[in-house]
C-alpha positions in Angstrom: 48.2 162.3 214.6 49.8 163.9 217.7 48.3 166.4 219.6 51.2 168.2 221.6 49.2 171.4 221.8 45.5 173.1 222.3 43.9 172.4 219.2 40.4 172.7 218.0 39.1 170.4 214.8 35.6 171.5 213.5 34.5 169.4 210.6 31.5 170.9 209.9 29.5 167.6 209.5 31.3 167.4 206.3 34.6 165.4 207.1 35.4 162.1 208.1 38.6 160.7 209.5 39.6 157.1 209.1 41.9 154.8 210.7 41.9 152.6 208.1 41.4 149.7 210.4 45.3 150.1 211.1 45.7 153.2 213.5 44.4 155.0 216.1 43.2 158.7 214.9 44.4 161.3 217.7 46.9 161.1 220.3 47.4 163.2 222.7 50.1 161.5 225.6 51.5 163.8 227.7 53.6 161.1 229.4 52.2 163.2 232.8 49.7 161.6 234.7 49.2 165.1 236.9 49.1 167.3 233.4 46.1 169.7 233.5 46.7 170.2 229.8 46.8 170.3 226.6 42.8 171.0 225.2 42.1 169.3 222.3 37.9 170.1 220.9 36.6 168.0 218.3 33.6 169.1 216.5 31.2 168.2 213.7 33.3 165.3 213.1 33.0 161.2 211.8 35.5 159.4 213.0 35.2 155.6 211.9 37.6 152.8 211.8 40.2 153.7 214.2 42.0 150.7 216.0 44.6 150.6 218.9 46.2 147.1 219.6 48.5 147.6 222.1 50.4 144.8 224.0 47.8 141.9 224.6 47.7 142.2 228.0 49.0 145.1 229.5 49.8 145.1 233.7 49.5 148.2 235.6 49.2 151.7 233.7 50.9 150.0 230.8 47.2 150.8 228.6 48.7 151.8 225.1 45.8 149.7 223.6 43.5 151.7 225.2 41.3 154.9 223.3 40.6 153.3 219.1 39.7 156.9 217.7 41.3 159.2 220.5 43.5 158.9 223.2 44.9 161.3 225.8 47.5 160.7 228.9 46.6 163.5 231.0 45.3 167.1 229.5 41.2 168.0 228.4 39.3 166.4 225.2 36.1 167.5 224.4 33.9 165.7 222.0 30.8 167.8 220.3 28.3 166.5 217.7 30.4 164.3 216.6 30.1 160.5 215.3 32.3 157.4 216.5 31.4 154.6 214.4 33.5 150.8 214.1 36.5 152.0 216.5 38.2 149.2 218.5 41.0 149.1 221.1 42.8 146.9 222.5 40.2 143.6 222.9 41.5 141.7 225.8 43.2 142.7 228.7 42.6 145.2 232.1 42.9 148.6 232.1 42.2 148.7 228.3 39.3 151.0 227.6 37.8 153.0 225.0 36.8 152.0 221.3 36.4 155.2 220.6 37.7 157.6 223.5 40.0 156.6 226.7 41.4 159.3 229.1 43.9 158.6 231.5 44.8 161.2 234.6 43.7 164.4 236.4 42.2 166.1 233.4 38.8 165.4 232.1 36.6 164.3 228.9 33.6 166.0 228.3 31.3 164.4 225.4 28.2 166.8 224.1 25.7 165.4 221.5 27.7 162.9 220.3 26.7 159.2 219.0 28.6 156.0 219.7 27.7 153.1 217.1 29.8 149.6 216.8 33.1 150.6 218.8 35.0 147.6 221.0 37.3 147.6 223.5 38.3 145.1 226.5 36.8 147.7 228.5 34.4 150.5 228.0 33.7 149.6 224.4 33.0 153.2 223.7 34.3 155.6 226.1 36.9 154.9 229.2 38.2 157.1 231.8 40.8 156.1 234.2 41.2 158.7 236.9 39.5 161.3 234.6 36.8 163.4 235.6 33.9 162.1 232.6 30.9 163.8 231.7 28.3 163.2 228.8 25.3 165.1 227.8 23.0 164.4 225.5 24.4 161.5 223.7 23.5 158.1 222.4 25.7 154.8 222.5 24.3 152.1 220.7 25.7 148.2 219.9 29.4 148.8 221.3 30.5 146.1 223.5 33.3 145.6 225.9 34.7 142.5 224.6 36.9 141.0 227.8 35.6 138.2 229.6 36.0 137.3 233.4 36.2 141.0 234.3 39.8 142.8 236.7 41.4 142.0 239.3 44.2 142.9 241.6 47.0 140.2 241.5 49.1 138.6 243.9 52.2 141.1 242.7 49.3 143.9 243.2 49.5 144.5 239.4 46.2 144.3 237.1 45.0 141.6 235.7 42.1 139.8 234.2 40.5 140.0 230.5 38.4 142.7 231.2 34.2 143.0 230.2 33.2 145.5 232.3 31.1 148.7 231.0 29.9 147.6 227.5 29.5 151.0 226.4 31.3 153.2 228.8 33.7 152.4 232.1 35.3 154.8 234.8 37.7 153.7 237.3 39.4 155.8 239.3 40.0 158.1 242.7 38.4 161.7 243.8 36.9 162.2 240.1 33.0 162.5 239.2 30.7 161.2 236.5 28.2 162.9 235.4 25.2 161.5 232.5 22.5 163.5 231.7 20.7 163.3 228.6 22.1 159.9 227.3 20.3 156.9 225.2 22.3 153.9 225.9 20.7 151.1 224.1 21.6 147.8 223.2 25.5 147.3 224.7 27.0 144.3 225.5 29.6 143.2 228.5 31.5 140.4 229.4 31.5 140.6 232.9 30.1 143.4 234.8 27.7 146.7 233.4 26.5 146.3 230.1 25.6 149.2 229.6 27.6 151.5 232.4 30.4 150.2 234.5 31.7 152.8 237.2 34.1 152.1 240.5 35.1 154.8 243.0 37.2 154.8 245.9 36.2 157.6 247.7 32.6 158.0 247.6 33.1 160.5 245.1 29.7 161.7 243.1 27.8 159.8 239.9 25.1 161.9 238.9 22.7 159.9 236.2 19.8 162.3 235.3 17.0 162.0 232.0 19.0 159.4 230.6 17.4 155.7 229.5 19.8 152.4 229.5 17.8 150.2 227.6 18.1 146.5 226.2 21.6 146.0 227.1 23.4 142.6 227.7 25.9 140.3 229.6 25.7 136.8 227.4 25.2 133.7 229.5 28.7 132.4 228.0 28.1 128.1 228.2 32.1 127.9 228.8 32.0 130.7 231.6 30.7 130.1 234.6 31.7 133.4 236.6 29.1 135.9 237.6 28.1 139.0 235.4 25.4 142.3 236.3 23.2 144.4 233.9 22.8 147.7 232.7 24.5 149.8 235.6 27.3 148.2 237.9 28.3 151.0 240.5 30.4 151.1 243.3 32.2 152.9 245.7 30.6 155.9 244.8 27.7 158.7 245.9 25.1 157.7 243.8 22.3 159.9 242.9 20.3 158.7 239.9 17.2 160.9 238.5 14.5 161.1 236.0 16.0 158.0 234.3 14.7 155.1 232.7 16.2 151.5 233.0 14.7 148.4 231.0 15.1 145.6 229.6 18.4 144.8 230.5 19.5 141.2 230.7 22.6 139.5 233.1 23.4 136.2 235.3 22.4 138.5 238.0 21.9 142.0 239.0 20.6 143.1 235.4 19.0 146.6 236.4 21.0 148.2 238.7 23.9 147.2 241.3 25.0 150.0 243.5 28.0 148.4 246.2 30.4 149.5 248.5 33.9 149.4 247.0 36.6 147.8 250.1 35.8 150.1 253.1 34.4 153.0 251.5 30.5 152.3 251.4 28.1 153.4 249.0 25.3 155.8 248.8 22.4 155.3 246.4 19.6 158.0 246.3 17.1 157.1 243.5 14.5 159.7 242.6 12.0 159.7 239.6 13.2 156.5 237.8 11.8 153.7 236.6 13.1 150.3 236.2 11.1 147.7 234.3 11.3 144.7 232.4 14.7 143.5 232.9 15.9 140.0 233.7 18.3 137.0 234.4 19.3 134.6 232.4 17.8 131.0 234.1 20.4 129.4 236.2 20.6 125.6 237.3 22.0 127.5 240.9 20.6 130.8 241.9 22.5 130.7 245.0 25.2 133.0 243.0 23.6 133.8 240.0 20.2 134.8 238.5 19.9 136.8 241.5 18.2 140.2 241.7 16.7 141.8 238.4 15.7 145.7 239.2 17.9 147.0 242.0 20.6 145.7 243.9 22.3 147.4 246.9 25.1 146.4 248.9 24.6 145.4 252.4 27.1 148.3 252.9 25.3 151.1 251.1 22.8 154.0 252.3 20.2 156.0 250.6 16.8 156.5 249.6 14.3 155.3 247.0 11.9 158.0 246.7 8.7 157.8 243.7 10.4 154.9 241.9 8.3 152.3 239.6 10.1 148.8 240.2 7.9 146.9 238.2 8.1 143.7 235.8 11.2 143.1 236.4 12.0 139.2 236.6 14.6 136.6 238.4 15.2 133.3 240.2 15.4 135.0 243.3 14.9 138.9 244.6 12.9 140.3 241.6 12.4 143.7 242.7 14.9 145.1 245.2 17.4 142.7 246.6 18.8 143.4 250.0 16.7 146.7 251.0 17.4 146.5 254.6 19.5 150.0 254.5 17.0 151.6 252.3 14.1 154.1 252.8 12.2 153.8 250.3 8.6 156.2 249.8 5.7 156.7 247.3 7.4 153.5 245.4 5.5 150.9 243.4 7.3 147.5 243.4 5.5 145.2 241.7 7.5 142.2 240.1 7.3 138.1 238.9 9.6 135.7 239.0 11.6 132.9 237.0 11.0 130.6 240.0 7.6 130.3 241.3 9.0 129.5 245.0 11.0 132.0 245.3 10.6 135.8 246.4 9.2 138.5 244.2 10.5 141.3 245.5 12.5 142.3 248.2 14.5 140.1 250.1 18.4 139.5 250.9 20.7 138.1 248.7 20.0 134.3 250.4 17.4 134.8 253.1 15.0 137.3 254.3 16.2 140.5 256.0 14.6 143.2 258.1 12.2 145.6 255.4 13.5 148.6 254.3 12.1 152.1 256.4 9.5 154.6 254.9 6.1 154.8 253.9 3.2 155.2 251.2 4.6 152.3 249.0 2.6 149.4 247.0 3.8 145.6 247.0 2.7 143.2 244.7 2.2 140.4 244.6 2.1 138.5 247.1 4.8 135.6 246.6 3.7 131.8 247.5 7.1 131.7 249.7 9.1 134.1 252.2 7.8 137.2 249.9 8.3 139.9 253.0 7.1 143.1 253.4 9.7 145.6 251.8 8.7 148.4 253.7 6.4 148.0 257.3 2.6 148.3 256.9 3.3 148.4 252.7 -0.4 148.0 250.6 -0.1 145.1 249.0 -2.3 145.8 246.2 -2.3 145.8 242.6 -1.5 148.9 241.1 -2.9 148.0 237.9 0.1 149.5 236.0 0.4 149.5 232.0 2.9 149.2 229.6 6.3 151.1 229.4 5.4 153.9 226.7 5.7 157.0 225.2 4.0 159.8 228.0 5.6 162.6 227.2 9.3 163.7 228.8 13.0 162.7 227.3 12.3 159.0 228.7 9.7 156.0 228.4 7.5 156.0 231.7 5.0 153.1 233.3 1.7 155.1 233.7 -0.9 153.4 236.7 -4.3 152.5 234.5 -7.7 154.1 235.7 -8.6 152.9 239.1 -5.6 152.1 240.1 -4.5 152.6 244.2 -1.5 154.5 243.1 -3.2 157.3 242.2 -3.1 160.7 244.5 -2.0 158.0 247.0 1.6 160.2 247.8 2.8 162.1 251.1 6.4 164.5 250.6 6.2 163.7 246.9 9.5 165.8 245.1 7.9 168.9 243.4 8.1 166.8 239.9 7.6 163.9 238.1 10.2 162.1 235.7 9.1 163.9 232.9 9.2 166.8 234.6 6.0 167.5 235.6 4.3 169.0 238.1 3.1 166.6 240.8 -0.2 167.1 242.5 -0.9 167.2 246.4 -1.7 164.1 247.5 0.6 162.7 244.7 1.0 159.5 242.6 2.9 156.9 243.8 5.6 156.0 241.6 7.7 158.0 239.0 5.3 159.4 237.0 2.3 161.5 238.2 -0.8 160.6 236.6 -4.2 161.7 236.9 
């Protein structure tokens, strides 16, 4: 169906639109990149089986195989409580995005309570936005997958190319435009290349706000016949990164599998992390960890600024750099960071991406253990202590949490704590270290 005007569709949970495995659903091109409009709402709708093919690989902003269910060259779409289940685009290729949704231009997509099941794409096997403002609120994305391998690239003829992978459930690529998650479940994605679960490039340092949302058991295979590198849950870069009250676990890459924040070209990158926890995510095990099964919790760019502030880096595991790797540029305060490793000789938790680097600034932090080989300090002066944490669980608040066990040093152990914890709780004065206050 074409959407040439503004046009709201309620189904009132009691339609379902099919593409029949043959068609996309709605399209809404306004052949202007610069449009501002049309608005099209969709409501209370199922939309299941949609498929864009597209050319196989398109160059450039030639993306017709992008957006399975709904598709939209400039203008607004807003999704609300609505259901996109088994939509694919266009499989292989760059700048293909969107199993379900893909918005292209200076407009925006907004998506409100909404749940992503089984959707593909080269890209984004969910959602894609390419120069469009994104936003997403209380919604859940589960078992999409971003079905390129080998990731983009710029060519020689500075066209696009490459097979795509990146952002197994949602990808946004694009110039002076902000993402914004609050509120989402994304569990269980996979990626070919880079973000599993989230992948997100800027060019500008423009803002990605992640707050009360949980990324959670999401994937990059360890492909036998592809030997190229690949990241976790959350690949970032180029952007002002401020990530909140979040949860990010179990997530599984060559490298990188929690979080990778980077500078993107010249423009560096800022990542300010605040009440989150990241646990229990890994590498695959790599014959050479010089360039892969590198770095399991955080990773941040040699070129990138911020702050890590009541964060619970713990049990996460790789060859090399289980906690944080490369925390020189970091201040990091009332953190616990407390990690294993794949390879007994190698360090724990925070180092460079090859060999030691100055620690990381702040204060009031807890490191453990204590590696058998170069495991440095990742703050000066740190405690290295068990904090005798236990398992991630249910304690209350919109995400899973790692409470510190009776006795533990963590406890009222804080200085300038924020004034709650990820659950959004009060925090006491002194505070506990870490993201969740606990008494």
């Amino acid at each position: 169906m074409k959407v040439t005007g503004d046009l709201v569709l309620d189904g009132g949970h009691e339609v379902t639109l099919s593409g029949g495995g043959v068609t996309r659903i709605l399209d809404m091109n306004t052949g202007n990149f610069e449009s501002q409009g049309p608005r099209l709402t969709v409501q209370r709708l199922r939309f299941i089986d949609a498929r864009a093919s597209g050319t196989e690989t398109p160059l450039g902003t030639d993306v017709d195989g992008g957006g399975g269910a709904i598709f939209h060259l400039g203008g607004e779409v807003t999704a609300i409580d609505s259901t996109f289940e088994n939509n694919e685009a266009a499989t292989w290729g760059p700048d293909v995005a969107g199993g379900a949704i893909y918005g292209i231009g200076v407009g925006a997509t907004t998506i409100v309570g909404c749940t992503f099941k089984d959707n593909r794409a080269a890209n984004g096997g969910a959602v894609g936005a390419l120069h469009t403002a994104l936003t997403i609120v209380n919604s859940t994305f589960t078992a999409n997958e971003a079905t390129g391998r080998g990731a983009n690239y710029i060519d020689m003829m500075g066209e696009q190319a490459g097979n795509g992978g990146n952002g197994g459930a949602i990808v946004m690529d694009g110039s002076g435009r902000e993402l914004k998650i609050c509120g989402a479940t994304v569990r269980g994605n996979k990626g070919g290349a880079f973000g599993a679960a989230l992948f997100r490039t800027g060019y500008e340092g423009e803002p990605t706000i992640i707050d009360r949302s949980t990324f959670a058991d999401n994937e990059i295979p360890d492909h036998d016949d592809d030997d190229s590198p690949s990241s976790g849950a959350l690949y970032i870069q180029g952007t002002a990164v401020t990530l909140t009250n979040s949860t990010i676990s179990g997530n599984k890459a060559r490298g990188s599998a929690g979080v990778w924040i980077l500078g993107h070209g010249a423009q560096a990158a800022v990542a300010d992390l605040t009440n989150v926890t990241i646990t229990g995510n890994s590498t695959w095990p790599q014959a050479d960890f010089t360039t892969r099964g590198i770095g399991a919790g955080l990773t941040i760019g040699d070129d990138t600024t911020g702050t890590i502030l009541n964060c619970t880096i713990a049990g996460n595991a790789a060859q090399f750099g289980s906690g944080i790797l490369r925390v020189t540029p970091l201040v990091v305060r009332n953190t616990i960071i407390s990690n294993d490793a794949e390879n007994q000789y190698t360090p724990l938790n925070c180092t460079g991406s090859m060999f030691a680097t100055p620690p990381g600034t702040g204060d009031h932090n807890i490191q453990w253990p204590t590696g058998p080989q170069d495991d440095m300090d990742c703050t000066p002066g740190i405690s290295r202590v068990d904090p005798l944490l236990g398992a991630l669980a249910d304690n209350g608040g919109p995400t899973q949490t790692v409470a510190p066990l009776a006795g533990s040093p963590a406890l009222a152990a804080g200085s300038d704590c924020p004034p709650t914890d990820q659950r959004g709780e009060p925090r006491g004065d002194p505070c506990t270290l870490g993201a969740l206050e606990w008494r």
